[in-house]
C-alpha positions in Angstrom: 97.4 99.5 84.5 94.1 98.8 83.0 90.3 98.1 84.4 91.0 94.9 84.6 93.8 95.1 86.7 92.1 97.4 88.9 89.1 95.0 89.1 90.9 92.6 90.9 91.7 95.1 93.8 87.9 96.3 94.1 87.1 92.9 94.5 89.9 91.6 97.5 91.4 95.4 98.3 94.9 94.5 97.7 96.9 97.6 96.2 98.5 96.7 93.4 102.1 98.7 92.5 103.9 97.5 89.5 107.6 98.3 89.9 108.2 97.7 86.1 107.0 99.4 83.4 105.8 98.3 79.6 102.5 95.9 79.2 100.9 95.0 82.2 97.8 93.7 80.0 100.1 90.8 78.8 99.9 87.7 80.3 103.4 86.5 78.3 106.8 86.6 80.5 108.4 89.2 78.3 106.2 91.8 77.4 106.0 93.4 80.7 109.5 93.4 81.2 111.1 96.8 81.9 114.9 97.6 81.3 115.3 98.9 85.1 114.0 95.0 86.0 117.6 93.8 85.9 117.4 90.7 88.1 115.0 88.7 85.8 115.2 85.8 88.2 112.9 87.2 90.0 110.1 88.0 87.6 107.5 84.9 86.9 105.8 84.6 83.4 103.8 87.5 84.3 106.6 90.0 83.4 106.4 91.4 87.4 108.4 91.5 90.7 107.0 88.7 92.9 107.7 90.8 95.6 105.0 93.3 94.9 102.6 92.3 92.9 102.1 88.6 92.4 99.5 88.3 95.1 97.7 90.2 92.7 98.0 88.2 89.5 96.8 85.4 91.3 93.6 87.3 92.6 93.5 88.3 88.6 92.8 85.0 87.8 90.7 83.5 90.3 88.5 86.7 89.4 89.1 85.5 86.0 88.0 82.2 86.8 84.5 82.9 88.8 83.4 84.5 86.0 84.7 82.1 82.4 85.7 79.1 84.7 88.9 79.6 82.2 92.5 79.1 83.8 94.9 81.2 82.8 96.7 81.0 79.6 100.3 79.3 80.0 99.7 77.8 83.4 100.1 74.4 81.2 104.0 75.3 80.4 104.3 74.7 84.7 102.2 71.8 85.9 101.7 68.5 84.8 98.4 68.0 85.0 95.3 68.3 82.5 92.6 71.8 81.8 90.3 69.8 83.9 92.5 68.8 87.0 94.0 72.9 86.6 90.1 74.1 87.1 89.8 72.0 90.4 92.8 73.4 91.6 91.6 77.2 90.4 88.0 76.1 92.0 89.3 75.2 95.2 91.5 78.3 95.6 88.5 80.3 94.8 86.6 79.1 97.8 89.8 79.0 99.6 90.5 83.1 98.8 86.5 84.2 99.1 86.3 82.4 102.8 89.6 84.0 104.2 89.4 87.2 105.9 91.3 89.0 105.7 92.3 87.7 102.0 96.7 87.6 100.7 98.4 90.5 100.7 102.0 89.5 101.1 103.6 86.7 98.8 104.0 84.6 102.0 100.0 84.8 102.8 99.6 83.6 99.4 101.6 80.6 99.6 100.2 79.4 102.2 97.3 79.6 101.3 98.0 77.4 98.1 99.7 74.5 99.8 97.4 74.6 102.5 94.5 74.4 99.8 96.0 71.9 97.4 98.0 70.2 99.7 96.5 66.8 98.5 97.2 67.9 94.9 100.5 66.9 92.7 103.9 68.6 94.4 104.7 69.4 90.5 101.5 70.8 89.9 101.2 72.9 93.8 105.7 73.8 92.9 104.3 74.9 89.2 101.5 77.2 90.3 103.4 78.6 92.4 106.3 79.7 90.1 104.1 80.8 88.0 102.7 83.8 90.0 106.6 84.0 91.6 105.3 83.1 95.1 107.9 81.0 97.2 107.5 77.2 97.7 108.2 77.4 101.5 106.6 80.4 102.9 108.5 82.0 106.0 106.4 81.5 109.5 103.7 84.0 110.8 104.9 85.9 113.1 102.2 87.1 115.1 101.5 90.7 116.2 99.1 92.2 118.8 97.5 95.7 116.3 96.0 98.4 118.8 93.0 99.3 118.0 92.6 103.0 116.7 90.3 105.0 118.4 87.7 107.0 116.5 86.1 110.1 117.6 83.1 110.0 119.7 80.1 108.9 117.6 82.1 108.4 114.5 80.9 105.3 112.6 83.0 105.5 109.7 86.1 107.5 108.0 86.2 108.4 104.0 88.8 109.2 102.2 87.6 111.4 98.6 88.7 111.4 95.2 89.8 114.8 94.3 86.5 116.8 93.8 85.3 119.0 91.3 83.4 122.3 91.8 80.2 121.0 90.0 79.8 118.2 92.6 79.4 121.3 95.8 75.4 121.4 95.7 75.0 124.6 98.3 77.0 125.9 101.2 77.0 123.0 103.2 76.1 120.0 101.1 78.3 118.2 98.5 79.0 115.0 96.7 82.0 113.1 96.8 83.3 109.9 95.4 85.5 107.0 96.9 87.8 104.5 95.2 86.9 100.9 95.8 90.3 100.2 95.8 89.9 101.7 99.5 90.1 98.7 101.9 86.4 99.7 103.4 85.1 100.3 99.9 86.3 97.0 98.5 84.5 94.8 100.6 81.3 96.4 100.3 81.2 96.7 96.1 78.5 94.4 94.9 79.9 91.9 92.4 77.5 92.8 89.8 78.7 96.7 89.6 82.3 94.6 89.2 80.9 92.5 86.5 79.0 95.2 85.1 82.3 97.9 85.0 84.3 94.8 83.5 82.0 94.5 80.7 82.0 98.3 79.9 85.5 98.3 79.6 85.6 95.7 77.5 82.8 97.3 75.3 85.3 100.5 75.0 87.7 98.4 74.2 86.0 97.1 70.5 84.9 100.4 70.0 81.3 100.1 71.3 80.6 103.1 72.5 76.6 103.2 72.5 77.3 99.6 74.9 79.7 101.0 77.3 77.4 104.3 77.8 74.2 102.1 78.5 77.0 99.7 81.0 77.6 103.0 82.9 74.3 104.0 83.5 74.0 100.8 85.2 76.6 101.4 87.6 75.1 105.1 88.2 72.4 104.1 89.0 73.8 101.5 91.6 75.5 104.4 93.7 78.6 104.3 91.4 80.6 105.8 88.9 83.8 105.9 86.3 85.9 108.6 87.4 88.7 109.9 85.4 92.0 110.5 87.6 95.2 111.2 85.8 94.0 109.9 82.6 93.3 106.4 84.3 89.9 105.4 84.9 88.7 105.1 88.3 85.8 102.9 89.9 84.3 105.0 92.7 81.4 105.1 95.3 79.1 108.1 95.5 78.6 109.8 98.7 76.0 112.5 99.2 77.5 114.5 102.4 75.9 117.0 104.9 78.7 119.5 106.5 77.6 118.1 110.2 76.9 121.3 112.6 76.9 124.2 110.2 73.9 126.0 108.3 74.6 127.9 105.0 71.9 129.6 103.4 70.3 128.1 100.2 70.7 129.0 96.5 67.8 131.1 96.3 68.2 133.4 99.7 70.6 136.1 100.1 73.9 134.8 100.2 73.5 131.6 98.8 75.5 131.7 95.7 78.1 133.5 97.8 78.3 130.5 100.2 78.4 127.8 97.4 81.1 129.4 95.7 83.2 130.1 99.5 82.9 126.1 100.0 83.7 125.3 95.9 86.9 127.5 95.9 87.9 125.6 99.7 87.3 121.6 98.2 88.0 122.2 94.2 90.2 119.7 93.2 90.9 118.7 97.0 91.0 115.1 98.4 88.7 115.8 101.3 88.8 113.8 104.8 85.6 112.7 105.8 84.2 111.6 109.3 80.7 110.2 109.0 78.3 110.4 112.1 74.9 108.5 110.1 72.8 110.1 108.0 70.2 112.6 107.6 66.7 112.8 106.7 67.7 113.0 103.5 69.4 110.2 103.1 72.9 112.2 103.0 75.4 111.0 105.4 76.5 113.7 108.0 80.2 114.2 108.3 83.0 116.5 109.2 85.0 117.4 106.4 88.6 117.9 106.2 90.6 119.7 103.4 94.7 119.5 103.5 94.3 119.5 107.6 91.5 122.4 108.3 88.3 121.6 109.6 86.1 122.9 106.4 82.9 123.8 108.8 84.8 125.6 110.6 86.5 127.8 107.6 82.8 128.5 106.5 81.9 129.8 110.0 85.2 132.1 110.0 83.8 133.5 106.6 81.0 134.2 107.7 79.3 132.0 105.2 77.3 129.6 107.5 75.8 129.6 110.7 76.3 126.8 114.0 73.5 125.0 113.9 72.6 124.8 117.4 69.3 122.6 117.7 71.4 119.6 116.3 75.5 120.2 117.0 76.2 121.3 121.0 80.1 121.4 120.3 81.1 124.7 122.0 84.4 124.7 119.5 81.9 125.9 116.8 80.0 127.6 118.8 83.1 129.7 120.2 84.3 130.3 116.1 80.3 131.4 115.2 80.4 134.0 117.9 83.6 135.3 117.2 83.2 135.3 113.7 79.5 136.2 112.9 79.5 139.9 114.2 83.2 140.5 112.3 82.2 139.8 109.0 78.5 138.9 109.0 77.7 139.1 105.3 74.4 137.0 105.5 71.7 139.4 106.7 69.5 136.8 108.5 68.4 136.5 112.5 71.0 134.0 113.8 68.2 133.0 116.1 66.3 132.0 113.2 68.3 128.3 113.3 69.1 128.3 116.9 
């Protein structure tokens, strides 16, 4: 899968899985065509199961479309009509797929959403379209369902869930920076368009070789509170997040200790995707969360080392205050006067 692809979900956060392997770039009927995809009635001209991932293809090339006004390439070879009367179609979809909320996930929300959109268009030209993303002509009724609402902690305002993090990105022993895939379904909807632009047109650059181009294309999304981040050798658009351990106190990289307590909270994250509940911000500007690594509560890990305090004047929660107690007088390797932060 390659940026592009990708772009599409950081624009309508639908998760794309391919269930056949070979060219996913390709936009001709056989080049993504796998030898495990046995029953090739089922595959449209994009080379994929309908069942997974032509929702996606569509929301390709309406992206696509906002930004060349282009429709896709062999669309012709399905509908009757002419370039001109295929853009109105593509034009009307677009305002059709930005205004619904949510936007198709399923191949059923899709077709709907065509018919009901160009359901004064041709028949052969509505029929066409939809074969050609493998969408059915006569979606099966909604079925409705009443979703309870889940219940977040007490003062929580939002949940993050990391990319793996590296060592270099712990700052002291209770700050760090992490980043978060705008494939997420929060992250998606709040990615500006331009940093989507702007990340399309670096990997194009890379593409023809221009590396001076892509580097000054990155800096660009830096400095919007982004960045490309390389996961399994696939690149990965991601939001940065500076983040305050909430309710602990670790000793900075100049005083005694510090280094020690960097190090304690590098060796518990490195290369962890961490759980993050966010409770607002500081005056920093760093959000203020409670982190969680593989199911432990990492605040509390740093207090049972000894490596932080409970910072009493802003966290009352008598679960770290219990740990800090229990803790501080056992191993107590930072010589400083607990009252000093209470």
């Amino acid at each position: 899968m390659n940026f592009w692809d990708k772009a599409v979900r950081f624009v309508y956060g639908f998760c794309w899985h391919p269930t056949v392997f070979g060219d996913t770039d390709s936009r001709d009927g056989d080049a993504g065509v796998s030898a495990l995809a046995q029953d090739t009635d089922s595959l449209g001209p994009h080379g994929v199961s309908a069942a997974t991932v032509g929702v996606s293809a569509l929301a390709q090339d309406l992206f696509n479309f906002e930004i060349t006004s282009q429709v896709p390439e062999g669309l012709s070879n399905h509908v009757v009509s002419k370039k001109k009367a295929q853009a109105s179609c593509y034009k009307k979809l677009l305002v059709a797929w930005k205004a619904s909320n949510p936007p198709p996930k399923t191949p059923e929300e899709a077709s709907r959403l065509v018919l009901q959109t160009l359901k004064n268009h041709l028949k052969a030209d509505v029929e066409g379209l939809l074969k050609f993303y493998g969408l059915p002509l006569a979606p099966t009724p909604v079925v409705t369902t009443v979703e309870v609402p889940v219940e977040l902690p007490q003062g929580e305002e939002f949940e993050l869930q990391t990319l793996p993090v590296e060592a270099r990105c712990v700052t002291d022993g209770d700050g760090i920076t992490v980043y978060v895939s705008t494939s997420d379904p929060r992250e998606s909807r709040l990615v500006p368009q331009e940093v989507l632009v702007t990340a399309l047109k670096r990997s194009e650059a890379r593409a023809h070789g221009e590396k001076t181009r892509a580097k000054e294309l990155h800096k660009t999304i830096i400095a919007a509170g982004y960045q490309m981040i390389n996961v399994k050798n696939e690149e990965v658009l991601a939001r940065k997040y500076r983040i305050r351990l909430r309710g602990i106190d670790a000793p900075e990289g100049d005083m005694p200790y510090g280094k020690e307590a960097k190090e304690e909270l590098a060796k518990i994250v490195k290369a962890k995707c961490l759980r993050v509940l966010v409770y607002g911000e500081d005056q920093y500007g760093r959000s203020l969360g409670d982190i969680y690594c593989n199911g432990n509560f990492v605040q509390e890990l740093m207090l049972k080392k000894g490596m932080a305090w409970h910072y009493k004047a802003y966290d009352q929660r008598a679960e770290l205050a219990k740990v800090a107690y229990r803790f501080f007088e056992l191993l107590f390797p930072i010589i400083c006067d607990v009252k000093s932060v209470s």
